[in-house]
Wavefront OBJ file of the C-alpha trace (Angstrom):
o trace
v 19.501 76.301 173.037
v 18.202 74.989 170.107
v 17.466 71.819 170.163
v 16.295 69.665 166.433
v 15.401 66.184 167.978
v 12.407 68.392 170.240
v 11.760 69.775 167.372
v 11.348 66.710 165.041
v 9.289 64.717 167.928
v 6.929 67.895 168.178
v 5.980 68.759 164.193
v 5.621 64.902 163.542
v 3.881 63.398 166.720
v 2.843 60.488 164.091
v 6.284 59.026 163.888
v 6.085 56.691 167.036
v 8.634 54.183 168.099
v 8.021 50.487 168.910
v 10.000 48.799 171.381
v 11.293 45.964 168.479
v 12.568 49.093 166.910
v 14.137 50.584 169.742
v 15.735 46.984 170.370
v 17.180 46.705 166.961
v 18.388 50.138 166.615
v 20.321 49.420 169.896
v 21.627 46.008 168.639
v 22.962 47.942 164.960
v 24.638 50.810 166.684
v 21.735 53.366 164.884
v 21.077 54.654 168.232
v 24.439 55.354 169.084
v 25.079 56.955 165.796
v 22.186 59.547 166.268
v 23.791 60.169 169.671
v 27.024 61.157 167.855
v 25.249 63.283 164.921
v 23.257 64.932 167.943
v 26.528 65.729 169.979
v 28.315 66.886 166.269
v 25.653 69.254 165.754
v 25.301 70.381 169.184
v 29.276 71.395 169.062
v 29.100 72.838 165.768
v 26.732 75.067 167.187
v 28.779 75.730 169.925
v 31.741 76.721 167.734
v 29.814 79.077 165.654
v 28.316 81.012 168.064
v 31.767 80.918 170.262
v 33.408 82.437 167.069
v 30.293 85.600 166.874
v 31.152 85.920 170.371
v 34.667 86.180 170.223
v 34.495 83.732 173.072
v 37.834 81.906 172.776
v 37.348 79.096 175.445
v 34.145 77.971 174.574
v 35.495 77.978 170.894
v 37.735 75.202 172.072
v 35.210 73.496 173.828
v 33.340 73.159 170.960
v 36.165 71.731 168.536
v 37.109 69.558 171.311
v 33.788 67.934 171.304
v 33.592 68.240 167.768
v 35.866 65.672 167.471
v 34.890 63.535 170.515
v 31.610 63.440 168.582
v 33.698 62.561 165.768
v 35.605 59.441 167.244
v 31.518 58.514 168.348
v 30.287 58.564 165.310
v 32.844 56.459 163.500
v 33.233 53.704 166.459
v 29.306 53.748 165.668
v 29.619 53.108 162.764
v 32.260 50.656 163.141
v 29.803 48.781 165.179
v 26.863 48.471 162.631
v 29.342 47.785 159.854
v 30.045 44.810 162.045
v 26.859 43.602 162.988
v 25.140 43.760 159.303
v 28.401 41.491 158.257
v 27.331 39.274 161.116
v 23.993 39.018 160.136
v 24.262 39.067 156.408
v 27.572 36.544 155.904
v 26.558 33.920 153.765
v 26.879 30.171 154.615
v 30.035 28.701 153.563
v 29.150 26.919 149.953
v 30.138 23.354 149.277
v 32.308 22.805 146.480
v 31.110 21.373 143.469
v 32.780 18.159 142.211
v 34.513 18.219 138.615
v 32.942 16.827 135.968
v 34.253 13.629 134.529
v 35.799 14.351 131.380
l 1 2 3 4 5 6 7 8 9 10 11 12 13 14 15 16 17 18 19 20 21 22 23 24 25 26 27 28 29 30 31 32 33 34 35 36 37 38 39 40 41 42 43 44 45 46 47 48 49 50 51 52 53 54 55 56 57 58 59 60 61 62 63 64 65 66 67 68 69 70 71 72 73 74 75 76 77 78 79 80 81 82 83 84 85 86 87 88 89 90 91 92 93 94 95 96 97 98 99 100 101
């Protein structure tokens, strides 16, 4: 099967991964997201050759977890929609008091 992340981590063997990376990607939900795209990809390829086949079950298979990858990739990105508004919400500001006219 073919398989992009292997292929990625063996034509650029510079790209390395630090574990404060790996910690923050798991804190934002990036992780998970790539997870999702990985499994949407995966199923799409699934589908496609399912439909050259003419392979009706596995062409179901593959739309089913289409969409679970689907559902994945938008609770994902739920989840780091959440966390940058955690992290990035201002301070409540303190009013300014009127002038005296």
């Amino acid at each position: 099967m073919l398989d992009p992340e292997a292929a990625y981590k063996e034509y650029r063997p510079w790209i390395k991964r630090s574990p404060e990376d790996e910690a923050r990607w798991e804190a934002d939900g990036t992780i998970d997201r790539d997870l999702a795209e990985q499994d949407i990809r995966r199923a799409c390829l699934q589908v496609v050759a399912s439909m050259l086949l003419n392979q009706n079950p596995q062409q179901c298979r593959g739309e089913s977890d289409f969409s679970d990858g689907l559902r994945r990739l938008e609770a994902a990105r739920e989840r780091s929609r959440a966390y940058h508004q955690a992290q990035y919400a201002s301070a409540p500001r303190a009013r300014k008091k009127p002038k005296p006219r």
